[in-house]
N, C-alpha and C positions, 0 to 999 in steps of 0.2 A: 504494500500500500504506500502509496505517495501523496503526502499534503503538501500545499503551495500556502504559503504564508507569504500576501503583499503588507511588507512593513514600511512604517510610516508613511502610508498611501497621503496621497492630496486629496485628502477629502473631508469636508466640512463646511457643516452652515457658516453664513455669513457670521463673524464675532461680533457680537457685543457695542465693539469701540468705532465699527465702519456701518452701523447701520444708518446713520444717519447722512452717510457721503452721498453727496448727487450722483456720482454714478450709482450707487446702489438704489437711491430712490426712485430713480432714471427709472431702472429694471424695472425694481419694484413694480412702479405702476404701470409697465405696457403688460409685466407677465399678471397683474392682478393678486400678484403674492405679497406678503408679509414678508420684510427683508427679514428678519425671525424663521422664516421657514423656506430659506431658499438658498442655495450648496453655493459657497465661492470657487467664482470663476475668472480669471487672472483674463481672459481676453474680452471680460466685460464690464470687470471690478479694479481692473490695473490700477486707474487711478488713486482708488479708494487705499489699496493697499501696500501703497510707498513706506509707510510705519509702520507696519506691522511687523512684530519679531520673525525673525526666518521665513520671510517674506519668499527668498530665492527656491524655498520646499514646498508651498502653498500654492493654493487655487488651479491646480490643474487634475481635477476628475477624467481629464479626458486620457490619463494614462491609467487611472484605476479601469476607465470602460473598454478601452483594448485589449490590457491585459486578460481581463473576464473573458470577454468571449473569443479568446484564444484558448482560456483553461476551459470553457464549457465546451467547446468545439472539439476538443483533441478525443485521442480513440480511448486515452484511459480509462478504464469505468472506476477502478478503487483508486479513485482521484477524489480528496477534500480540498474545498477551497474557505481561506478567510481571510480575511481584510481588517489589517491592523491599521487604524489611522494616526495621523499626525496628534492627535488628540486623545492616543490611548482605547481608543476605542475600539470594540471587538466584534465583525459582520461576521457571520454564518451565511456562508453562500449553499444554497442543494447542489449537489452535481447535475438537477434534472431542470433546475433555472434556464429560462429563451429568456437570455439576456437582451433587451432589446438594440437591434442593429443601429437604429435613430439614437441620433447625440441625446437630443434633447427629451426622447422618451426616456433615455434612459436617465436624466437628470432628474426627470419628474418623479421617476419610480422611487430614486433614492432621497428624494426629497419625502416621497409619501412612510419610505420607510423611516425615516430620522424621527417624523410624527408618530407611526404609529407602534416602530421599534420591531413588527414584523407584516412580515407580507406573506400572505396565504391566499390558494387558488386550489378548488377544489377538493378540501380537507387536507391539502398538503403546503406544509411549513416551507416557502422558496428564497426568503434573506431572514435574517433574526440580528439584529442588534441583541448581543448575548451579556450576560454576565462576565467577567472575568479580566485579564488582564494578559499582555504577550505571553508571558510565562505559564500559564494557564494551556497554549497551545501548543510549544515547542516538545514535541513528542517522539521516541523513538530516536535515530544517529539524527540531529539537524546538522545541517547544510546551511551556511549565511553564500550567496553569489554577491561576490565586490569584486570590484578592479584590479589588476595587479597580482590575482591568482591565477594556479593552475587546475584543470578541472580533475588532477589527484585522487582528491578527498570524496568528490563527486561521484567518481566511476565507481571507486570502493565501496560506498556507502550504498550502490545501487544492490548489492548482496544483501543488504538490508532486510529484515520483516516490515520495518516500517522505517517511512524515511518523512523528514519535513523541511522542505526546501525551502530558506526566507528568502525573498526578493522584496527591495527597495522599490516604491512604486510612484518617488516624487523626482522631479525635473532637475535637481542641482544637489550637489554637497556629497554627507558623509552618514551614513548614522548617527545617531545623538549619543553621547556617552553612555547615559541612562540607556539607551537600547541595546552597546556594546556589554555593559555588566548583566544584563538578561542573558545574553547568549552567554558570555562565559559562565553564569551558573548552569545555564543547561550542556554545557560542555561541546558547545558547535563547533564545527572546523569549518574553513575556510574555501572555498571553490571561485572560479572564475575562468573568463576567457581571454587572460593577457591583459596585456598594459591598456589596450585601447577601451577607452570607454565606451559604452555597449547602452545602448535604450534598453530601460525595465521592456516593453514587447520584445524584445531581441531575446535579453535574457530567457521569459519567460518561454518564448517559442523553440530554443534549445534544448532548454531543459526537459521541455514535452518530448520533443522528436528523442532524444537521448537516452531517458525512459520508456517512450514508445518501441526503440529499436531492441535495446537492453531486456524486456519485456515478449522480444517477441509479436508485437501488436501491429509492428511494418516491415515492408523488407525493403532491407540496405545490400543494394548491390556493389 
């Protein structure tokens, strides 16, 4: 079994401190929203969020939505997915989630999920804002994918019973210290693909096929 852990994804409601910014009330009133319930987005709220702390990690959802339906897409079936935000925060993705293909649907959903904490279709549970906290989910050999490694740790680890690949899911930087002392209590090693730096999609689409092949699930001629 293989879980994908996106840490410190870009994603969250507008804060607090920028609700009141013309660009956000701009928004606000054409989308008919509440800046209160409606997810920062850096090519709509740029302005807004010049002062904001780690500005350079924020307002980009639109890497948390690619990376999704990349891991919903792939052939794995004991595949978990979760979404760790910049905010601590803990998504429960299904594996059986139609992530939607639309930017902006898929903005809404997550906005409706932030409100309602989960999202159900059919008697069946498809996001859940959960309980818990990163450490809560780092399970089995983890795997952290950064820069400047070699995929070593990776290939070994795929012997695994169960493996949890973290992948970074924001636009700029490094992990947060706080996030590096989580992994070393859960005793993660290190993978990557070289010096060059790699888009979270890139990473995330590797690490599929590389499991997928490893697995069995494609064939590599």
């Amino acid at each position: 079994m293989i879980r994908v852990v996106l840490v410190e994804s870009s994603l969250e409601l507008i804060p607090e401190s920028i609700q009141n910014h013309p660009a956000v009330i701009s928004d606000s009133r054409r989308r008919k929203k509440k800046p209160k319930d409606m997810i920062l987005d850096d090519s709509k709220h740029h302005a807004a969020m010049k002062n904001l702390p780690k500005k350079e990690k924020r307002g980009r959802p639109d890497i948390v939505h690619s990376c999704l339906l990349s891991l919903v897409d792939s052939a794995v079936e004991d595949l978990e997915i979760y979404v760790h935000t910049i905010n601590n925060e803990i998504i429960w993705v299904n594996r059986e989630t139609r992530i939607p293909r639309n930017y902006n649907r898929f903005i809404g959903l997550f906005e409706q999920l932030y409100k309602e904490k989960r999202i159900e279709a059919n008697g069946k549970v498809l996001l859940e804002v959960i309980d818990g906290s990163l450490d809560d989910v780092l399970e089995g050999e983890v795997i952290v994918m950064r820069e400047g490694e070699s995929l070593d740790n990776f290939k070994r680890a795929l012997d695994s019973e169960k493996i949890t690949v973290c992948i970074g899911a924001y636009p700029h930087g490094d992990f947060e210290e706080e996030t590096y002392k989580i992994f070393e209590k859960a005793n993660a090693k290190f993978a990557g693909f070289g010096e060059a730096p790699r888009t979270s999609l890139y990473v995330v689409n590797r690490v599929l096929a590389l499991y997928e092949i490893s697995k069995g699930l494609i064939d590599f001629c």
